[in-house]
Legacy VTK file of the C-alpha trace (Angstrom):
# vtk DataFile Version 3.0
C-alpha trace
ASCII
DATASET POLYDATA
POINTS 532 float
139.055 -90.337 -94.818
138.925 -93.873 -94.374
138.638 -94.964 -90.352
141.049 -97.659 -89.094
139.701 -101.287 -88.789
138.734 -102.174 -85.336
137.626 -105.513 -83.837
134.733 -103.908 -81.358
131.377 -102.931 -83.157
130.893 -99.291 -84.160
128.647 -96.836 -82.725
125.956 -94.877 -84.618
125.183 -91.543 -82.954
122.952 -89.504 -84.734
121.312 -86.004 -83.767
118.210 -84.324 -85.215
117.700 -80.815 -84.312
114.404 -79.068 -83.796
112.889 -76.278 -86.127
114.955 -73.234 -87.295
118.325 -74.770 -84.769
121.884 -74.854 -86.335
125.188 -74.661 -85.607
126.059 -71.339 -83.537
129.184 -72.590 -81.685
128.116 -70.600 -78.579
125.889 -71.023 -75.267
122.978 -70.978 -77.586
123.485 -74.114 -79.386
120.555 -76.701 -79.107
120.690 -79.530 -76.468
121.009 -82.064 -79.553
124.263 -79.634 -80.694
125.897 -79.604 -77.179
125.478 -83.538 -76.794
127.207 -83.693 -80.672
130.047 -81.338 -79.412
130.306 -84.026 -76.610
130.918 -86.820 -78.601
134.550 -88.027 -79.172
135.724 -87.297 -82.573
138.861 -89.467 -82.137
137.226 -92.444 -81.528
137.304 -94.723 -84.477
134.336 -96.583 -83.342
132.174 -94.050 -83.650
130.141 -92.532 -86.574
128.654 -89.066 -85.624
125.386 -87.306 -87.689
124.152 -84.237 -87.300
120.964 -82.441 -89.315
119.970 -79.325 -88.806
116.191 -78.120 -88.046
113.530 -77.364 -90.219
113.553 -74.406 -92.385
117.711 -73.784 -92.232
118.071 -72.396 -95.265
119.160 -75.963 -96.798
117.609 -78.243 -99.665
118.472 -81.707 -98.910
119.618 -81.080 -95.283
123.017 -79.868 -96.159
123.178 -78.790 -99.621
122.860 -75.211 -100.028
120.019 -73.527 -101.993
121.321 -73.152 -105.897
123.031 -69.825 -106.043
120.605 -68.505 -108.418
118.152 -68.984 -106.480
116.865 -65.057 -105.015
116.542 -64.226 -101.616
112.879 -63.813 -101.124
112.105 -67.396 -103.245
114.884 -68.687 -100.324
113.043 -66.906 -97.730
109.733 -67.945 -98.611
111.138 -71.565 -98.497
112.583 -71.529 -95.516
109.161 -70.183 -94.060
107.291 -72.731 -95.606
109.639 -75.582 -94.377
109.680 -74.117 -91.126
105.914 -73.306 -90.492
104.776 -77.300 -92.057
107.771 -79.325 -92.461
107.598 -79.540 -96.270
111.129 -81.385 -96.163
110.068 -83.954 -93.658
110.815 -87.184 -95.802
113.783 -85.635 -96.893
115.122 -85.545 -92.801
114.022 -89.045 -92.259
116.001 -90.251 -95.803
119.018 -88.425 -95.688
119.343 -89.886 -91.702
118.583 -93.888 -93.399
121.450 -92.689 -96.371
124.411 -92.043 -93.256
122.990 -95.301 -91.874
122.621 -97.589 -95.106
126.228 -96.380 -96.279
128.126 -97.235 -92.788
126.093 -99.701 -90.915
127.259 -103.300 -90.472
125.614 -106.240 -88.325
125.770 -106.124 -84.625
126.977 -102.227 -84.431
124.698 -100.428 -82.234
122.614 -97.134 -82.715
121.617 -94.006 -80.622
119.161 -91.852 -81.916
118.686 -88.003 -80.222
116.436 -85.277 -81.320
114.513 -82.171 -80.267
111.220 -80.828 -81.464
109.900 -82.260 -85.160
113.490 -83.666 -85.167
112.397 -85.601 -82.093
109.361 -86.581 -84.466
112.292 -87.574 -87.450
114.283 -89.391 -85.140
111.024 -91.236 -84.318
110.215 -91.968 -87.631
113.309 -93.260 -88.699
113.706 -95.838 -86.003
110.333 -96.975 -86.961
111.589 -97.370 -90.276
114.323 -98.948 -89.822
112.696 -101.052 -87.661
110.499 -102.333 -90.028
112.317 -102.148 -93.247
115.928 -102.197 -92.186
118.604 -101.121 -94.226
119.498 -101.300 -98.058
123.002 -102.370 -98.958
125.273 -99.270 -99.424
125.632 -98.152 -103.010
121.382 -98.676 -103.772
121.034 -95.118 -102.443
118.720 -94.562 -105.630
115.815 -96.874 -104.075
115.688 -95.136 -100.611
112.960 -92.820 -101.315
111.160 -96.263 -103.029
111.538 -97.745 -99.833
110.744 -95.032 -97.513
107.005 -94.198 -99.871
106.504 -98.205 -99.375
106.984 -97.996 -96.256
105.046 -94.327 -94.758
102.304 -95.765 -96.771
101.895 -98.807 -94.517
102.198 -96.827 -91.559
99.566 -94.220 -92.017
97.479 -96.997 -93.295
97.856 -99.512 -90.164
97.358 -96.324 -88.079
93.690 -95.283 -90.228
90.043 -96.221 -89.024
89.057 -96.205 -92.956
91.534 -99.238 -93.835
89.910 -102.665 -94.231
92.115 -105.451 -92.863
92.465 -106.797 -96.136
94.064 -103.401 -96.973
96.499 -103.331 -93.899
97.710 -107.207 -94.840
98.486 -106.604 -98.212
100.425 -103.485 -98.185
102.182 -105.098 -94.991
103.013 -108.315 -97.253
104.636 -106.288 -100.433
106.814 -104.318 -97.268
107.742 -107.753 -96.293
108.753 -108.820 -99.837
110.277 -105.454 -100.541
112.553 -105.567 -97.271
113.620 -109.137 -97.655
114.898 -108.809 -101.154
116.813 -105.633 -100.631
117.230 -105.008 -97.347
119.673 -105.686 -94.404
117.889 -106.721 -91.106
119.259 -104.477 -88.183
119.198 -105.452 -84.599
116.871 -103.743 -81.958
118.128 -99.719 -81.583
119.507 -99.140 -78.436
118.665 -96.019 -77.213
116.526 -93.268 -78.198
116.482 -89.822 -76.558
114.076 -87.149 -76.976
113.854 -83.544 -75.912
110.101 -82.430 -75.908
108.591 -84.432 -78.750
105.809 -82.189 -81.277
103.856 -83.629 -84.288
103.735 -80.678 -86.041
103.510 -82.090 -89.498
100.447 -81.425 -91.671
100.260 -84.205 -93.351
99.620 -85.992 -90.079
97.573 -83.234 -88.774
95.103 -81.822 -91.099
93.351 -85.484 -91.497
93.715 -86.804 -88.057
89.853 -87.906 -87.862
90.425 -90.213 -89.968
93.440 -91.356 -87.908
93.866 -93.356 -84.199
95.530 -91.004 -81.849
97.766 -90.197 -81.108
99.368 -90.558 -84.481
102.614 -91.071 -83.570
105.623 -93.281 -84.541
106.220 -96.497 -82.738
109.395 -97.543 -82.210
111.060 -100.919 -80.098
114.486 -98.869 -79.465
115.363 -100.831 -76.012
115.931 -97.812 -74.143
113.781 -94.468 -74.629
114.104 -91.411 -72.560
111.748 -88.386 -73.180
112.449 -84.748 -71.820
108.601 -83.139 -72.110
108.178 -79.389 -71.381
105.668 -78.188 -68.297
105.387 -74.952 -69.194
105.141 -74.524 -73.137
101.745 -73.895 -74.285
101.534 -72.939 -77.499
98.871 -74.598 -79.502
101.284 -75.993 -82.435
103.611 -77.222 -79.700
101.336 -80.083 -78.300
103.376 -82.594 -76.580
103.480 -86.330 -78.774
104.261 -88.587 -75.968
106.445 -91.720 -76.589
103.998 -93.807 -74.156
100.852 -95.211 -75.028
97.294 -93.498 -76.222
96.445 -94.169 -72.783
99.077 -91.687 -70.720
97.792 -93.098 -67.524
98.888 -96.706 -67.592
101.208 -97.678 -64.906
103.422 -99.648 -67.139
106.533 -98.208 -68.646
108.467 -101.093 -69.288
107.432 -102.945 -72.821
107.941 -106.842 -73.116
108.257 -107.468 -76.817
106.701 -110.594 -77.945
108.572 -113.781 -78.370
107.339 -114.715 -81.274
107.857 -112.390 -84.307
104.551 -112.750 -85.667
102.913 -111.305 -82.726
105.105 -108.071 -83.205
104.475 -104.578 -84.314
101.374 -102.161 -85.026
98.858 -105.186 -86.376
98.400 -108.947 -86.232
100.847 -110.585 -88.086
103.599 -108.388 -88.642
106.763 -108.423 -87.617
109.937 -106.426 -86.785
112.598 -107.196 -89.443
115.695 -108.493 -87.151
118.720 -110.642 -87.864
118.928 -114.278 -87.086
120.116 -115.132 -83.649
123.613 -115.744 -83.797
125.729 -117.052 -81.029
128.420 -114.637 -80.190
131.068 -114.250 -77.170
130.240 -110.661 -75.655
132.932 -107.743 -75.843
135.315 -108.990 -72.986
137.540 -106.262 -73.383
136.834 -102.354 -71.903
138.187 -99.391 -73.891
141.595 -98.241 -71.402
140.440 -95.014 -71.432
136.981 -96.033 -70.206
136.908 -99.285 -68.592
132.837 -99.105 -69.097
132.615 -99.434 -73.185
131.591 -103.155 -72.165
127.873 -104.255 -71.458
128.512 -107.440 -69.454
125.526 -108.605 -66.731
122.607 -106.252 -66.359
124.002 -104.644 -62.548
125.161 -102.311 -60.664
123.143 -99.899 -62.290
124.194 -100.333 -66.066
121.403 -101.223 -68.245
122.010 -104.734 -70.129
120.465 -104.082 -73.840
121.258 -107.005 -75.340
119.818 -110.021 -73.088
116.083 -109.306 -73.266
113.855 -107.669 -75.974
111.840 -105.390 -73.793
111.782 -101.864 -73.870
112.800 -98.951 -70.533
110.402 -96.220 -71.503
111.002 -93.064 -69.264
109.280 -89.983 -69.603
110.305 -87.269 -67.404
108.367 -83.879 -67.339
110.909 -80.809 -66.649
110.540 -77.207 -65.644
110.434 -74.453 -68.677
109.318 -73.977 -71.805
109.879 -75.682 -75.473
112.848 -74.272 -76.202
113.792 -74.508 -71.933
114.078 -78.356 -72.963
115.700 -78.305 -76.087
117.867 -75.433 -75.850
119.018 -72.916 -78.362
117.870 -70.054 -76.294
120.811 -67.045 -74.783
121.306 -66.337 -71.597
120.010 -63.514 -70.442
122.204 -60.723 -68.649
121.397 -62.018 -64.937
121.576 -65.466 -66.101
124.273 -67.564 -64.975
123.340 -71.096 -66.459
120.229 -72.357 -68.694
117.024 -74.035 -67.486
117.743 -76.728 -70.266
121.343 -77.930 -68.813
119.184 -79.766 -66.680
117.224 -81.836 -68.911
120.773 -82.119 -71.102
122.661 -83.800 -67.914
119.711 -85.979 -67.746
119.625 -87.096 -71.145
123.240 -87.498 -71.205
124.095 -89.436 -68.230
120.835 -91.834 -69.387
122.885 -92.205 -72.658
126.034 -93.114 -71.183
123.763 -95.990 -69.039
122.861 -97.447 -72.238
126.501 -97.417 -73.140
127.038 -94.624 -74.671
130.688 -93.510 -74.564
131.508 -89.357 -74.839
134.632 -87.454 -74.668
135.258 -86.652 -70.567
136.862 -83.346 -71.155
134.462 -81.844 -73.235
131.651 -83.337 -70.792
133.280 -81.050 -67.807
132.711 -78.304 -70.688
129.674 -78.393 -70.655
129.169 -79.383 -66.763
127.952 -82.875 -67.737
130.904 -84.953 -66.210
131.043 -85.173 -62.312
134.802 -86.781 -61.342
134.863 -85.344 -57.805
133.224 -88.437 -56.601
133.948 -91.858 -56.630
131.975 -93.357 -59.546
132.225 -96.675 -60.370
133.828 -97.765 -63.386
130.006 -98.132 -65.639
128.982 -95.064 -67.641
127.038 -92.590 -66.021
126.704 -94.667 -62.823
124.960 -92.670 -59.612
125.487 -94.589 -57.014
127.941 -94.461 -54.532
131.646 -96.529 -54.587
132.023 -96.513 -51.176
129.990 -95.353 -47.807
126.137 -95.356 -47.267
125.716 -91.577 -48.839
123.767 -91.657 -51.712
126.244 -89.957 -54.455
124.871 -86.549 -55.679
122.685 -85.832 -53.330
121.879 -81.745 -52.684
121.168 -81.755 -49.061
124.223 -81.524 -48.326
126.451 -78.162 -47.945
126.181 -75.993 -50.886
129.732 -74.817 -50.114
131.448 -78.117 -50.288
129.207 -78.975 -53.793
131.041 -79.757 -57.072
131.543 -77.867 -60.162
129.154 -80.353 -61.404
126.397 -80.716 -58.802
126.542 -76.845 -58.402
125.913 -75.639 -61.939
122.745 -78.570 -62.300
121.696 -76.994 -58.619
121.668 -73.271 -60.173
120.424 -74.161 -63.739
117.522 -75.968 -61.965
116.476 -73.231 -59.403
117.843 -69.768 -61.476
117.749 -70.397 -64.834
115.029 -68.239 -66.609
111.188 -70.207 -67.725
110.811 -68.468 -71.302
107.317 -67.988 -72.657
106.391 -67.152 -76.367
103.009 -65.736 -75.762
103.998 -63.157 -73.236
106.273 -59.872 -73.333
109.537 -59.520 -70.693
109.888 -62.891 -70.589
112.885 -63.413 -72.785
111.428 -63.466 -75.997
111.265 -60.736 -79.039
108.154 -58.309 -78.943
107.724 -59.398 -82.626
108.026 -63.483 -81.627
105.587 -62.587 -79.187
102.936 -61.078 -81.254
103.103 -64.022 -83.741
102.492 -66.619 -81.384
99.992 -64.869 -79.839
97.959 -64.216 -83.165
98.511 -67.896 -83.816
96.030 -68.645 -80.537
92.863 -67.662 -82.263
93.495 -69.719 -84.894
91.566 -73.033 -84.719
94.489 -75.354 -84.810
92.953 -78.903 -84.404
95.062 -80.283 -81.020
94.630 -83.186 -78.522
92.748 -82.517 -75.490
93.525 -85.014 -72.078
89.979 -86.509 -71.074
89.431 -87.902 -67.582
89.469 -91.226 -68.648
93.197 -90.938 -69.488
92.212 -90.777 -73.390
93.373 -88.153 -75.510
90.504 -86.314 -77.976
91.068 -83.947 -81.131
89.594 -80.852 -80.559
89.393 -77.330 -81.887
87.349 -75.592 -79.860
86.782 -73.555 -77.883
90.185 -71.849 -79.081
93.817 -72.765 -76.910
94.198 -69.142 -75.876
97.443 -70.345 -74.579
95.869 -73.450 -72.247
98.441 -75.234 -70.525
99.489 -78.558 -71.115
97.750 -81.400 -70.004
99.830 -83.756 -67.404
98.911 -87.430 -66.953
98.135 -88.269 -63.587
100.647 -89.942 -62.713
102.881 -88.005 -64.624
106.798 -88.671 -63.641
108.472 -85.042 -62.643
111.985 -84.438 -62.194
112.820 -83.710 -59.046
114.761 -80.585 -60.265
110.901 -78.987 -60.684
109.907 -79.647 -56.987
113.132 -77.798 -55.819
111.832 -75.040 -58.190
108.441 -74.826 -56.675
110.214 -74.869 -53.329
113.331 -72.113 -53.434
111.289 -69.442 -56.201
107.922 -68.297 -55.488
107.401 -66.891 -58.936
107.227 -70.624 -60.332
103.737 -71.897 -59.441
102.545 -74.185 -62.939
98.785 -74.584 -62.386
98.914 -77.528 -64.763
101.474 -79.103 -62.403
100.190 -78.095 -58.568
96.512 -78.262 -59.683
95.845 -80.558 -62.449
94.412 -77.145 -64.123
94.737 -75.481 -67.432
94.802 -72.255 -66.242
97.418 -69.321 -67.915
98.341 -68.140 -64.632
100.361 -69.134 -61.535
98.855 -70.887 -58.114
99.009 -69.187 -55.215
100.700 -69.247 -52.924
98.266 -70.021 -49.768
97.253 -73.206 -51.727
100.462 -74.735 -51.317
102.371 -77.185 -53.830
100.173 -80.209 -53.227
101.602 -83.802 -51.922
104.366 -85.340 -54.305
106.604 -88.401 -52.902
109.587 -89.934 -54.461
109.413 -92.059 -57.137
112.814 -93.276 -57.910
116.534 -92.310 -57.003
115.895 -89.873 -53.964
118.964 -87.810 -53.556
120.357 -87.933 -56.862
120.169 -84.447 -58.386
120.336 -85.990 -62.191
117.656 -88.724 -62.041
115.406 -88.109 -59.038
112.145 -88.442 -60.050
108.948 -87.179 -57.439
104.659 -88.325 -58.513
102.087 -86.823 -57.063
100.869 -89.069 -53.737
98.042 -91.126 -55.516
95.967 -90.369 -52.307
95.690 -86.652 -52.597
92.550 -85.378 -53.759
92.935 -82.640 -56.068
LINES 1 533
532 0 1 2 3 4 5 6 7 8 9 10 11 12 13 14 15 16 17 18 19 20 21 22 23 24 25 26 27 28 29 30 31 32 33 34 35 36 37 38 39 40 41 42 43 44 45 46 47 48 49 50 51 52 53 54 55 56 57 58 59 60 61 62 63 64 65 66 67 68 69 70 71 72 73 74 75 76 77 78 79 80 81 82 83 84 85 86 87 88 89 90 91 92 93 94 95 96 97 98 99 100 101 102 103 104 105 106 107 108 109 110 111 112 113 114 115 116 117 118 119 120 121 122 123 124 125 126 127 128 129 130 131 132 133 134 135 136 137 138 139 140 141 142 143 144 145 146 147 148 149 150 151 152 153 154 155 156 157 158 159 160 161 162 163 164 165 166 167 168 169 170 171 172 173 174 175 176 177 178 179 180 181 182 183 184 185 186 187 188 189 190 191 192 193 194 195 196 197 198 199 200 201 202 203 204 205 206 207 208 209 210 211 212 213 214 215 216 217 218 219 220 221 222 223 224 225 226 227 228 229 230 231 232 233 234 235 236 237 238 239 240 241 242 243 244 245 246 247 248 249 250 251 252 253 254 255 256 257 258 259 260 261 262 263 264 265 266 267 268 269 270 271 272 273 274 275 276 277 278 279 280 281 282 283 284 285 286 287 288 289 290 291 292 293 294 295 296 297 298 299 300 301 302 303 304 305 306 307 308 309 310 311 312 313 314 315 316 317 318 319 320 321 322 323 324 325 326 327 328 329 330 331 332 333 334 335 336 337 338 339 340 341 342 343 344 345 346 347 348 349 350 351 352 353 354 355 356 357 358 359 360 361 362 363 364 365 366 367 368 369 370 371 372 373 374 375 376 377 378 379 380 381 382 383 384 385 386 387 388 389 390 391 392 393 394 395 396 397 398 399 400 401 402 403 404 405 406 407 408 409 410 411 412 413 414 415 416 417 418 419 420 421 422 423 424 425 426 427 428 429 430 431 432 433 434 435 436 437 438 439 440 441 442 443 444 445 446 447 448 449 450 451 452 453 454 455 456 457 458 459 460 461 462 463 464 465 466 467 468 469 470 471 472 473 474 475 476 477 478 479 480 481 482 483 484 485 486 487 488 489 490 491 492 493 494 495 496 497 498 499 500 501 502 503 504 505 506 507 508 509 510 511 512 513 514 515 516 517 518 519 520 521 522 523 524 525 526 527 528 529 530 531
């Protein structure tokens, strides 16, 4: 069905789910499913993309399996996809396709995913990035373009690659991408639930790789949800910020100058000309916040400056506690991961954004019981010195809104795969445990703030390691402080340790970082003169 002509530029939302997530239409849809749901199917400036996990009983994402295909060949495939991610370029093409086929200069793009579809969504901005788009109707010579181009990456990433090498794989890219390909301006937000690198092909060499391997992306604004709690040896945490976690820094100036741009010397990011353009002067009626004029009042400006807002929160719970896709329990009113979902979704809606209101109060995302100003996902107060959303005031007089984020945050159950009773299938259980003895190589945090491959001695279930300066929401400290049964060593102690801290050894000294009293984007470090 054709879309009606419009005079604003579209919006490209697209959602990549994590491993073995698809549609359920119930509470245990994934975080990237929910924020879909979300999205306003009536608007004619928006284009909406959803892909299902890994191993989802699909060839080419959506396509089902041929029908004579048998049911243990189908099994077996789905196994295989789901255990190494044998359909991994397939994700990232079919993603580039929806783009290639409906993109047009000057609309923007957001980019969500969870998991190894975190990893995809990566990948493809990367891509795109770097190679932009073909013109639709050359879908034929997008796999041509995608080998061209994952063959340049892993080579710019490799200690084995002579310079020589790097140059002249970088130079055919170059030709490739400006003979066929459209230039697309800089991505303007990418969100990420609890990013993994999970994929063989990037793990069984990674000697002979930098580290982390990861994909590199300029999307202006970034937001990462990472997990506390999950540690499971194949879920390793691939953080968006640099090899060195410990760097102050998390806002990126992009180079002026093209040539000083991207992974090596002399390469560039493949953007369109600067054109001189009036700005969108008019606001969508139904939300007077669909502009992006000056960068204030709280709304991010993503069009005046090239640099990137990298923000990397660490939340309570497990993988799938960040993500989503888990039931509720019996005794469980709300989910730990509607917390990292409000986050993620009123960050969004900063960057521009725009969702459907009602189905926000759904899914106790929207908060109208306040007086917000008019800019998307704005937390500050209208009017009076209060700051807006802050819980120390009287639980009784709380919103619908502010009241489910308070009891998802403090109630909602921490899931672990690697022990029993804890809301996970005896079965599950016993597989992830076996899984700990294997000797899965994995990235160990060193002191110096470098990361170091490693396979021994065996993960056992180790806990995460946590930068230093690590950025926690504050919907973790509140955690610590109202349930006694959440003490993460790996948080409180800098330690790997499986169990909890006690209590007599207190939470240690944190201080807040940024937005103190708002419940969706406080953020709390640890006091950098505490001696742990």
């Amino acid at each position: 069905m054709e879309r009606a002509a419009v005079a604003d530029n579209k919006e490209f939302v697209l959602c990549f789910d994590g491993t073995g997530y698809k549609f359920r239409g119930d509470e245990a849809d994934s975080n990237i499913l929910k924020i879909y749901r979300m999205l306003n199917r009536n608007d004619p400036r928006q284009f909406h993309y959803y892909q299902p996990g890994f191993g989802t009983h699909t060839t080419s994402i959506w396509q089902v399996s041929n029908a004579g295909q048998n049911r243990l060949k189908r099994w077996f495939s789905n196994m295989k996809d789901s255990a190494t991610g044998t359909t991994f370029d397939e994700h990232v093409m079919d993603g580039y396709r929806f783009l290639m086929r409906f993109y047009s200069p000057g609309d923007d793009i957001y980019i969500f995913g969870f998991s190894r579809g975190a990893y995809v969504a990566r990948m493809l901005a990367e891509m795109v990035d770097h190679v932009g788009l073909l013109e639709p109707g050359n879908e034929g010579k997008v796999r041509y373009v995608w080998t061209t181009f994952s063959k340049w990456a892993k080579c710019t990433n490799s200690v084995d690659a002579g310079q020589t090498e790097k140059d002249d794989l970088y130079k055919y890219m170059k030709a490739l991408r400006e003979t066929f390909c459209r230039p697309v301006s800089q991505i303007r937000f990418l969100g990420l639930f609890d990013t993994v690198n999970s994929i063989p092909r990037f793990e069984v060499n990674r000697n002979k790789f930098l580290f982390p391997f990861t994909a590199k992306t300029s999307a202006r604004v970034i937001r990462h949800a990472v997990s506390i709690d999950e540690h499971r040896a194949k879920f390793r945490q691939d953080l968006i910020s640099d090899a060195n976690p410990n760097r102050r820094s998390t806002r990126r100036k992009m180079p002026d100058h093209p040539e000083q741009q991207g992974r090596c010397t002399g390469e560039a990011f493949y953007r369109p000309a600067p054109v001189a353009h009036p700005q969108k002067m008019e606001a969508d009626p139904q939300n007077p916040a669909s502009t992006l004029p000056e960068a204030k009042d709280g709304l991010l400006d993503v069009n005046k400056s090239p640099s990137q807002e990298i923000e990397e929160v660490w939340f309570a719970g497990c993988h799938s506690d960040i993500g989503g896709g888990l039931k509720l329990d019996d005794d469980e009113d709300l989910a730990l991961s509607h917390v990292p979902l409000v986050w993620m979704v009123q960050e969004a809606r900063r960057a521009g954004l725009r969702f459907d209101h009602e189905k926000m109060k759904l899914f106790h995302c929207f908060d109208d019981s306040v007086g917000y100003s008019d800019l998307p996902g704005h937390l500050e107060p209208t009017t009076g010195g209060q700051t807006n959303g802050d819980y120390r005031g009287d639980p009784g007089n709380e919103s619908s809104f502010k009241s489910a984020l308070r009891r998802a945050s403090t109630t909602g159950h921490v899931h672990d795969f690697l022990q029993y009773d804890h809301g996970v299938s005896w079965p599950t259980v016993v597989t992830w445990k076996v899984a700990e003895y294997l000797p899965f190589r994995r990235l160990a945090l060193q002191p110096d703030g470098s990361w170091k491959p490693t396979r021994w001695p065996l993960p056992l279930g180790e806990r995460r390691d946590l930068p230093k300066e690590a950025k926690v929401h504050g919907s973790v400290i509140r955690r610590i402080k109202t349930n006694q049964d959440y003490r993460p060593e790996n948080l409180l102690r800098d330690g790997k340790g499986k169990n909890k801290r006690p209590l007599e050894y207190g939470i240690g000294a944190w201080e807040v970082h940024a937005h103190e009293g708002c419940p969706v984007r406080e953020i709390y470090r640890r006091k950098s003169s505490e001696t742990v």
